[in-house]
Residue, then its C-alpha position, 0 to 999 in steps of 0.5 A: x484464481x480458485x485455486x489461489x484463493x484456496x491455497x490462501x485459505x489453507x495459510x489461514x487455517x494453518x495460522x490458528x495452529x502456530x500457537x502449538x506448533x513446537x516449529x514455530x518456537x524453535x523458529x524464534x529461538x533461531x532468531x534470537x541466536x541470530x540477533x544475538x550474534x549480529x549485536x553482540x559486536x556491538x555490544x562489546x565495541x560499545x563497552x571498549x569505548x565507553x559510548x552508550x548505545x541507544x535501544x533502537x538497534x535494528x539499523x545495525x542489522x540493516x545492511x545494503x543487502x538486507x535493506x532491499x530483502x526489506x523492501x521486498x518482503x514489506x511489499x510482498x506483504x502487502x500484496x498478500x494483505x490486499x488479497x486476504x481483502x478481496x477474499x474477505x470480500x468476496x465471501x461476502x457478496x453472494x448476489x446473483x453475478x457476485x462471482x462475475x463482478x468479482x473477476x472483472x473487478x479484480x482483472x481492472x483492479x490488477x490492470x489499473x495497479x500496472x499502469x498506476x505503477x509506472x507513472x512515479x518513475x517518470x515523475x521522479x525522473x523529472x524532478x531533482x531529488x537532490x536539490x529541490x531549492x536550486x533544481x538543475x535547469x530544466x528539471x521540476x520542483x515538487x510543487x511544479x511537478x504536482x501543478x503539471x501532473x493535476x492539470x494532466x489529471x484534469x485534462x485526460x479524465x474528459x477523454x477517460x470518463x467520456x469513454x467509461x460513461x459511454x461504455x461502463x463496466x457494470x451498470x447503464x451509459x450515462x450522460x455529461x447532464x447527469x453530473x449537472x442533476x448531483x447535489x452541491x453536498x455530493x460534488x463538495x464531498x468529490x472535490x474534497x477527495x481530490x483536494x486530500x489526495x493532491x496534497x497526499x500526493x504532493x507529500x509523496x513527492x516533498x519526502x521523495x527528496x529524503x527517503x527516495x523515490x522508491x520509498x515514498x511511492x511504497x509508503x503512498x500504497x498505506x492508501x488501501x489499508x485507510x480505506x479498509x479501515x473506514x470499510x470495516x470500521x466506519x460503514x460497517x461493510x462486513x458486519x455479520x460476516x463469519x468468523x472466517x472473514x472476520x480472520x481475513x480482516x485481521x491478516x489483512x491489517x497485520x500484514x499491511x502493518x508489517x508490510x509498512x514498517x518493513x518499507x519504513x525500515x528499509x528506508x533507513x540505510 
């Protein structure tokens, strides 16, 4: 993992030299040329025509192929995105055991992002994305399939949050009567959490029958990206931070951005 994070921090350190680096001009002059030979043909077939073409000419560039090179870069550029973050972050807790933490933070965070990954497949094979008004028989709804998957939620956190409970990953066991000692603000603000991601969720599962599957689950994974956005601008959770972080922070927003748009666009073939 060290040496990762080092090959990171040399990819960062290379990015403040792209601004004099003749490589990276003869780059974009390639990519000009290559948009240029790609919409030249429709330029002329529109001039043959007579018909007005809108500016939005990237759809043309979107064939089969290149929609799922598309959807791969957006999440590799998220992927890359969420590690700039943890590093972010890691430099900036120095407490005893900080080092510890982060490992164990970053195995149950790798570890809870596989298992999360695999339960959108099962929802979408239940539903019938093509149809949501007259599903076939026996297939669900979105708003059937979110009712049955909350009441899952409901009913596996007694056997999950029973268990971390008794044995947590950092800090003391507690008890079930510690949750009656919170504060009616603290259990609302809880709640309220979980009533905005159900509906997120049950967005996720209404544009499934648009977008599909694949896309509505990748746009959902934005949900890190609003986090970090409170985290740096709302709690000021890295204020003081060095510059270094501070460049960290902002590969981090523009891969996630990219990454996104990526997702979106390769969402429109």
């Amino acid at each position: 993992m060290g040496k990762v994070f080092a090959c990171f921090s040399i990819a960062l350190h290379n990015f403040k030299k792209w601004a004099v680096n003749p490589r990276l001009y003869i780059l974009l002059l390639m990519e000009v040329l290559y948009l240029h030979s790609r919409l030249s043909p429709v330029g002329e077939l529109c001039a043959r025509t007579g018909y007005k073409v809108t500016p939005y000419l990237l759809p043309f560039l979107l064939d089969e192929g290149s929609a799922v090179m598309m959807l791969f870069l957006g999440v590799v550029l998220i992927v890359i995105a969420i590690v700039c973050n943890g590093i972010a972050s890691g430099r900036v807790r120095k407490e005893p055991g900080s080092s510890a933490q982060n490992r164990k933070g970053i195995l149950l965070a790798v570890l809870a992002g596989v298992l999360m990954s695999f339960f959108y497949r099962f929802v979408a094979a239940a539903m019938d994305l093509d149809n949501f008004e007259s599903p076939t028989p026996g297939m669900l709804t979105p708003y059937s399939a979110i009712f049955i998957f909350s009441v899952g939620v409901l009913l596996s956190n007694f056997v999950f949050n029973t268990l971390v409970m008794k044995r947590p990953f950092v800090g003391t066991p507690v008890g079930y009567d510690a949750y009656f000692k919170g504060s009616a603000r603290t259990h609302l603000v809880g709640m309220l959490g979980g009533a905005v991601w159900c509906l997120g969720t049950a967005f996720s599962y209404i544009a499934a029958g648009k977008a599909g599957a694949a896309i509505s689950y990748a746009l959902g994974q934005g949900a890190p990206m609003v986090a970090a956005v409170w985290g740096v601008f709302v709690w000021k959770e890295f204020r003081g931070a060095g510059r270094s972080v501070g460049w960290l922070l902002a590969v981090m927003f523009l891969f996630f951005i990219l990454g996104l748009a990526c997702i979106i666009l390769s969402g429109g073939n």
